[in-house]
C-alpha positions as CSV (number, residue, x, y, z in Angstrom):
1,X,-56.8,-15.4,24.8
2,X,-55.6,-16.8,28.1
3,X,-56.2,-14.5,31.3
4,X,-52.8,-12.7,31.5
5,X,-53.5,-11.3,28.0
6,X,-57.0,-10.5,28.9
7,X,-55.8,-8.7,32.1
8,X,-53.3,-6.9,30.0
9,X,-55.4,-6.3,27.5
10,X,-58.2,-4.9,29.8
11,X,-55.4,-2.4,31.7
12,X,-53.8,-1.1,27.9
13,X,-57.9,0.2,27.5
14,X,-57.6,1.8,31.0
15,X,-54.8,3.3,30.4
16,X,-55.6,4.5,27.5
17,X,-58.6,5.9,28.9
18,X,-56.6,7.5,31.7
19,X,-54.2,8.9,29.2
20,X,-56.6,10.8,27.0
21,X,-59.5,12.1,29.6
22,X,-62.3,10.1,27.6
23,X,-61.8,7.1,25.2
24,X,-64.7,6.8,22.5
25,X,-65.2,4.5,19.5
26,X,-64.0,6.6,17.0
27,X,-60.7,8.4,18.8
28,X,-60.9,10.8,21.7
29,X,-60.1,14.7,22.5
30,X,-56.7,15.4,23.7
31,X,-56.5,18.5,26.0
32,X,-55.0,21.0,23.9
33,X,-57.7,22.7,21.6
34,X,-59.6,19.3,21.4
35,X,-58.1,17.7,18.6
36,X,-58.9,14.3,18.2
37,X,-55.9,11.8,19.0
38,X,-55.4,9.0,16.4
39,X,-53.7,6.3,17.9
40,X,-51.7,3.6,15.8
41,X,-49.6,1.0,17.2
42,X,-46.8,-1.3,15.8
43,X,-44.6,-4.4,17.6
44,X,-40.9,-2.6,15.7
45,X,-38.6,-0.3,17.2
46,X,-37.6,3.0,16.2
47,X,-35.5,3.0,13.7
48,X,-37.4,0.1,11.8
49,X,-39.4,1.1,8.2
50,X,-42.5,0.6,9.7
51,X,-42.1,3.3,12.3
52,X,-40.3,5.7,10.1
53,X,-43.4,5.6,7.6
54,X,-45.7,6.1,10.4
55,X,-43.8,9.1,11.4
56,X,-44.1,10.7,7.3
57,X,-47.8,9.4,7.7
58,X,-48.2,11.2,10.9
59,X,-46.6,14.3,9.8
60,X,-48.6,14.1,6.4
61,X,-52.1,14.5,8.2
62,X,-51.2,16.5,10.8
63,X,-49.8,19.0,7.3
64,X,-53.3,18.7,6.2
65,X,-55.5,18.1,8.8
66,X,-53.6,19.1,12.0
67,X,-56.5,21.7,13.0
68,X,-58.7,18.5,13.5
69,X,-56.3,15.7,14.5
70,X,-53.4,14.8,16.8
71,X,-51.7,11.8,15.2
72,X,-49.8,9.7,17.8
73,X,-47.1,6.5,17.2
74,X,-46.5,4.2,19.4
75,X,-44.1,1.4,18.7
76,X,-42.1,-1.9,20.2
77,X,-45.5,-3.2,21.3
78,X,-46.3,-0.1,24.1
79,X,-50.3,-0.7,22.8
80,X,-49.6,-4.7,23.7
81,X,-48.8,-7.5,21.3
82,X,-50.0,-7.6,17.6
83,X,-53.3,-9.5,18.9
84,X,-53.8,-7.1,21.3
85,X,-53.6,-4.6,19.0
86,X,-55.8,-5.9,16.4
87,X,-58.3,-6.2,19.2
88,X,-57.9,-2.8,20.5
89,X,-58.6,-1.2,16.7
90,X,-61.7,-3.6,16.4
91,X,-63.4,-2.1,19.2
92,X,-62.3,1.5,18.3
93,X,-59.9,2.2,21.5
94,X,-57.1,2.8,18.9
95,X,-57.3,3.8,15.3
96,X,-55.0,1.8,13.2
97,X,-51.8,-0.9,14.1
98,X,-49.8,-2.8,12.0
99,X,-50.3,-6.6,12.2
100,X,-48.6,-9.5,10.6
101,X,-51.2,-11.0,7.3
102,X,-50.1,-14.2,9.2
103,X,-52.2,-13.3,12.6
104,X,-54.5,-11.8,10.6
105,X,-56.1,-15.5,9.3
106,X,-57.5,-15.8,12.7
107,X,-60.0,-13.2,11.9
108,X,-60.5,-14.0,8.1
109,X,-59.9,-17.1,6.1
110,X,-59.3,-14.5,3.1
111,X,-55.6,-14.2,5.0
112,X,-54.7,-17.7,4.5
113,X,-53.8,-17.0,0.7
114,X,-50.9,-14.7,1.3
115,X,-49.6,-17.2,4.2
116,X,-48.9,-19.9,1.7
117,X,-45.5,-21.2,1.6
118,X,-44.1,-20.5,-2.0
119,X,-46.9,-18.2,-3.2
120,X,-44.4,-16.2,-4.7
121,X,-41.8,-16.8,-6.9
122,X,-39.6,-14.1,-6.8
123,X,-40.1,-10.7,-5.0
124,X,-41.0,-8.9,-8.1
125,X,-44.0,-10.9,-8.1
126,X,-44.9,-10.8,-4.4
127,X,-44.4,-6.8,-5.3
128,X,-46.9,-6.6,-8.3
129,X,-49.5,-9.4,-6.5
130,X,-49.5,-6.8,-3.7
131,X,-49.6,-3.6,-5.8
132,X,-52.8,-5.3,-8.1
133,X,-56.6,-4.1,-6.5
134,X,-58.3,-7.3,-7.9
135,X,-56.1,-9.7,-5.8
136,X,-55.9,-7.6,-2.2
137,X,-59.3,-5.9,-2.4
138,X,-61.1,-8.7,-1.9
139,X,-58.8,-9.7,1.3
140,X,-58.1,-6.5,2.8
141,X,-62.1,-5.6,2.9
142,X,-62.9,-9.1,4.0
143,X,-62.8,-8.2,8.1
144,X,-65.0,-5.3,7.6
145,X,-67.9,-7.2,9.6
146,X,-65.0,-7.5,12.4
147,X,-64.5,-3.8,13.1
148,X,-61.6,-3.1,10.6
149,X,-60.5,-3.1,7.2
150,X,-56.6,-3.2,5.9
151,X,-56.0,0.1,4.4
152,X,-52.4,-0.6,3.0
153,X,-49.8,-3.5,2.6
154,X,-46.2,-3.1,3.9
155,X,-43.4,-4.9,2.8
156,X,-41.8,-7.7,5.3
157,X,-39.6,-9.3,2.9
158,X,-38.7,-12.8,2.5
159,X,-38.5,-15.0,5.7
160,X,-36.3,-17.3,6.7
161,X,-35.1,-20.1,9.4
162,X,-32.6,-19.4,11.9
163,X,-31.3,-20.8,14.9
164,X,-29.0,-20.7,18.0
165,X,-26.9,-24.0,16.8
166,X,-28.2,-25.9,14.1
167,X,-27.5,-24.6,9.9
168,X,-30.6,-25.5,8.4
169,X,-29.4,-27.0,5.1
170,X,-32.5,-29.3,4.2
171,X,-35.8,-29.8,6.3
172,X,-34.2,-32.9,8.0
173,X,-31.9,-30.4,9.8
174,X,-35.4,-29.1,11.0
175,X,-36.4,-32.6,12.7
176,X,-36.7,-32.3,16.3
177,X,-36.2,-28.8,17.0
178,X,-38.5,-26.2,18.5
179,X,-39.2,-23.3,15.7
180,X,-41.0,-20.1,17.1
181,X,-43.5,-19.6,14.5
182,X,-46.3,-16.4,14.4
183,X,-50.0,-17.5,15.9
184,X,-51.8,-19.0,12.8
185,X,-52.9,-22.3,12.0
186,X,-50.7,-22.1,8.7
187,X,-47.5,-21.4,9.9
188,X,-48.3,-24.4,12.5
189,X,-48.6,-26.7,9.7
190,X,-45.9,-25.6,7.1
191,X,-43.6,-26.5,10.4
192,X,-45.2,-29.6,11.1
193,X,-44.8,-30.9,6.9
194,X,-41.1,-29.4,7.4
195,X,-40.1,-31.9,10.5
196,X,-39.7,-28.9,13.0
197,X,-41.9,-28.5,16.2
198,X,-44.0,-25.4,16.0
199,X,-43.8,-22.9,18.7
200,X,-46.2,-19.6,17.8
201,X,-45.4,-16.5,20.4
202,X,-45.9,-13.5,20.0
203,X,-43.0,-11.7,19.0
204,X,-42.1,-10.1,21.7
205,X,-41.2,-13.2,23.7
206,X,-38.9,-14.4,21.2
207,X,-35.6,-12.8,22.3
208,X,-36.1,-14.6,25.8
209,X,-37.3,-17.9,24.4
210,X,-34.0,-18.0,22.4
211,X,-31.7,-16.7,25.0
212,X,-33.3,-19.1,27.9
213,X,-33.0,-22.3,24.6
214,X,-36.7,-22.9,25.5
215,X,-36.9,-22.5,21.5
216,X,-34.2,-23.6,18.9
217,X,-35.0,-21.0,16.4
218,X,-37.2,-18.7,14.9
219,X,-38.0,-17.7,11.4
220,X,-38.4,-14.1,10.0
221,X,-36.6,-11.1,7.5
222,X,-33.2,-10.2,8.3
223,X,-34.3,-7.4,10.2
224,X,-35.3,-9.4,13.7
225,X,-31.3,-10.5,13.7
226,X,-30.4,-7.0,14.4
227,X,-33.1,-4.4,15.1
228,X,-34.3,-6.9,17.5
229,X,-31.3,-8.7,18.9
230,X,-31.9,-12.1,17.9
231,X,-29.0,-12.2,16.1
232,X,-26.9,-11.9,19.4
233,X,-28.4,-15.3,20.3
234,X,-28.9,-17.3,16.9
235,X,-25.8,-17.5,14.8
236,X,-27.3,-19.3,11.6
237,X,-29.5,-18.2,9.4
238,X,-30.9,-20.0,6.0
239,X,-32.7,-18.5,3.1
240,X,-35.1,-21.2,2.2
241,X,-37.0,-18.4,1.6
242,X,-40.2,-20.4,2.5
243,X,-42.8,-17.3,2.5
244,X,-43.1,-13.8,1.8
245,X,-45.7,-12.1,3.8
246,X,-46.8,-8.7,4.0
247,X,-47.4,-6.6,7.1
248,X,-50.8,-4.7,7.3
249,X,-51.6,-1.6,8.5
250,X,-55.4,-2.1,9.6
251,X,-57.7,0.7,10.6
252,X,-60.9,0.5,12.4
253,X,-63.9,0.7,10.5
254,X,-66.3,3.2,12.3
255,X,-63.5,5.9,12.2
256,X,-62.4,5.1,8.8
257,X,-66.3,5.8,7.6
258,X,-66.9,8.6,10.1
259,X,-64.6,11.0,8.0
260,X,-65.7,13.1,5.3
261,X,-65.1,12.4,1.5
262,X,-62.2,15.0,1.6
263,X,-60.8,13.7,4.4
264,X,-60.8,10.3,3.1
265,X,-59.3,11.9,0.2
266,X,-56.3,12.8,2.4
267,X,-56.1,9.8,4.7
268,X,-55.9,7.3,1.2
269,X,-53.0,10.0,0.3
270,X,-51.2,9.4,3.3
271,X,-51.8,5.3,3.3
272,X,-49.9,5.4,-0.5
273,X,-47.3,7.7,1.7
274,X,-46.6,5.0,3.8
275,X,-46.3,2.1,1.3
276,X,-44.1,4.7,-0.5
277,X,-41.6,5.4,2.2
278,X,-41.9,1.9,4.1
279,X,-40.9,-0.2,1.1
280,X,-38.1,2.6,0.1
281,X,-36.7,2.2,3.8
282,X,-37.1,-1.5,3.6
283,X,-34.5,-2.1,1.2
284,X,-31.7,0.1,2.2
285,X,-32.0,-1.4,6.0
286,X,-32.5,-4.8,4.7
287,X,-28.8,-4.7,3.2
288,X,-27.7,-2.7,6.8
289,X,-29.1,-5.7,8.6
290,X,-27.0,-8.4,6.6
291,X,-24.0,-6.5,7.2
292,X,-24.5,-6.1,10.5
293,X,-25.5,-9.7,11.5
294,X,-22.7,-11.0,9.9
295,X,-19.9,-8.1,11.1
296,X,-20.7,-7.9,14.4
297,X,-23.0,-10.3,15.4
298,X,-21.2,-13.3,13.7
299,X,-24.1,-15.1,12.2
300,X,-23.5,-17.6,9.4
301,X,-25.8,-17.1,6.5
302,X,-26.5,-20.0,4.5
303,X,-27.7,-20.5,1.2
304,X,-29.7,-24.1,0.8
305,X,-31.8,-25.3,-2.2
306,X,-35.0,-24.6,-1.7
307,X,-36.6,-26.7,-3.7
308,X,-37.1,-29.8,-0.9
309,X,-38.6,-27.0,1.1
310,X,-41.0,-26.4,-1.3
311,X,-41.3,-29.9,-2.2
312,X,-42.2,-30.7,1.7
313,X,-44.7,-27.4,1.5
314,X,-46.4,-28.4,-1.5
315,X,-49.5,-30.2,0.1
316,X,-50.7,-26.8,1.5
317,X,-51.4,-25.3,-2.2
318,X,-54.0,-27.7,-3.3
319,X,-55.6,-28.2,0.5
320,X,-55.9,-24.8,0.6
321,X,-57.7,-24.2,-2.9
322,X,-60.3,-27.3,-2.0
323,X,-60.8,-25.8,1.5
324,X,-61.9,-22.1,0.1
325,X,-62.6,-22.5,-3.6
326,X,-63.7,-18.1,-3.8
327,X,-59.7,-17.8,-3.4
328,X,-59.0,-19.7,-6.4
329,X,-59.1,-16.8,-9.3
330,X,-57.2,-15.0,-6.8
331,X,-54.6,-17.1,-7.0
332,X,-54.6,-18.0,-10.1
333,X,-54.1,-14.4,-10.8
334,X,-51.0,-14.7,-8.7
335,X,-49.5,-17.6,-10.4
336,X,-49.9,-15.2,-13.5
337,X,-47.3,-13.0,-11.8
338,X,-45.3,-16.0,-11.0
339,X,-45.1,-16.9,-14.8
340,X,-44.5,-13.5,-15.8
341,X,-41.6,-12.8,-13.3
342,X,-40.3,-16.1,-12.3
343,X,-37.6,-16.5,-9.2
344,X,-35.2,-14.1,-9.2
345,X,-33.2,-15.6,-6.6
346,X,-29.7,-16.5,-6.2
């Protein structure tokens, strides 16, 4: 972390500290009756999925358990970034926040799986991977030893390359330009094997690198074209369709284990919630997204084969399998998906 982040890091504790009277490990005591605050951050706005299923999730507990705890949302990155975040629920100074499973594989190698390019073949079996115990258990309980421990999966669809002025029809469209990419050593490399020049930012930089052309492009769902402006800027987007990663709502580990069975009970109850309602959301404003970029922002979507994509991408699968050889019945227990529901994409 370079010093701006870890003086913005240090002054999001303090003023979380400020904000609730006294800041423990494991939550702290707001002033009204001293119910303890749970804390969970996210980098979306308002209106996304994400923040509508934390707000069900919120109102869930606080329907059960609102004697004993105050649950509080913040989103559009208010906590910090999504590293800051994760940071801030290792240590215990807030609860839970969503992270991207690509930033993620800088604090487990277990992560790198569900970054490959093409894991998937279609989303029904990026759905059924996710929804299987014996292939996220293993992952999601692999940061433990680091404070936290995923406690649910959320969809973030397929993504996708777009950019300001260049349709990407084949990865030699890629060649020379600058692609903001999220902060892992993967997504650096599938951009370098694709001809692009890797940029990773957090995300909340994005709109101003695009708008100022110190980037080209980015890649991501539909969503970031519209609930986050970047349509306004980049005008073409291409479904090469080159991953399909899950966001991950995290919690840290010392609160998680400090409840009681029954509370546990009713915290697993409310994680299910929002995988329930997140995924339900997801679709409807996937569609409202399309429309939108396309009706109002004017942004040319493009429809390329994918298979030089995946040709270029290919490398990564068997690297990856030699490199960490305890994640290959996990993906082999993917690939079973893949044969069982091949692509289902137009």
């Amino acid at each position: 972390m370079n010093m701006r982040n870890k003086i913005r890091g240090a002054v999001l504790v303090a003023g979380l500290a400020l904000a609730a009277g006294t800041l423990t490990g494991c939550g702290s005591s707001s002033a009204d009756g001293g119910k303890q605050i749970i804390r969970i951050g996210h980098n979306q706005s308002t209106n996304h999925p994400t923040h509508i299923a934390l707000i069900e999730f919120e109102e869930f507990i606080e329907s059960k358990l609102g004697d004993k705890y105050d649950v509080e949302v913040f989103p559009s990155e208010l906590l910090g970034s999504q590293n800051e975040m994760v940071q801030l629920t290792q240590t215990g100074a807030i609860n839970f926040c969503v992270a991207s499973n690509s930033l993620l594989e800088t604090f487990s190698d277990n992560y790198t799986l569900f970054n490959l390019p093409y894991l998937f073949a279609s989303s029904t079996a990026y759905h059924a991977s996710m929804d299987d115990p014996s292939i996220t258990d293993p992952i999601f309980e692999s940061t433990k030893q680091a404070g936290f421990e995923a406690v649910t999966w959320l969809d973030a669809g397929t993504r996708n390359f777009y950019t300001v002025d260049t349709p990407i029809e084949t990865p030699a469209d890629l060649h020379g330009l600058k692609i903001r990419v999220q902060q892992s050593p993967t997504n650096v490399r599938m951009m370098n094997l694709l001809g692009g020049s890797a940029t990773p930012m957090g995300f909340g930089d994005v709109y101003t690198a695009l708008q100022s052309k110190i980037i080209d492009g980015a890649e991501n769902n539909e969503m970031a074209l519209t609930d986050n402006g970047h349509g306004d800027v980049c005008k073409y987007y291409s479904y090469d369709m080159h991953q399909m990663i899950p966001d991950i709502l995290i919690g840290n580990n010392a609160f998680l284990e400090g409840l009681s069975d029954e509370e546990r009970a009713i915290f697993e109850e409310g994680f299910e919630l929002v995988n329930q309602v997140q995924r339900e959301e997801w679709v409807t404003a996937v569609e409202n997204a399309k429309d939108r970029a396309a009706n109002e922002q004017g942004v040319n979507f493009l429809y390329p084969d994918t298979k030089p994509f995946q040709e270029a991408c290919s490398p990564m699968h068997e690297d990856m399998l030699a490199q960490y050889p305890d994640l290959v019945p996990i993906y082999e227990a993917i690939q079973a998906y893949n044969e069982q529901y091949p692509s289902d994409e137009s």
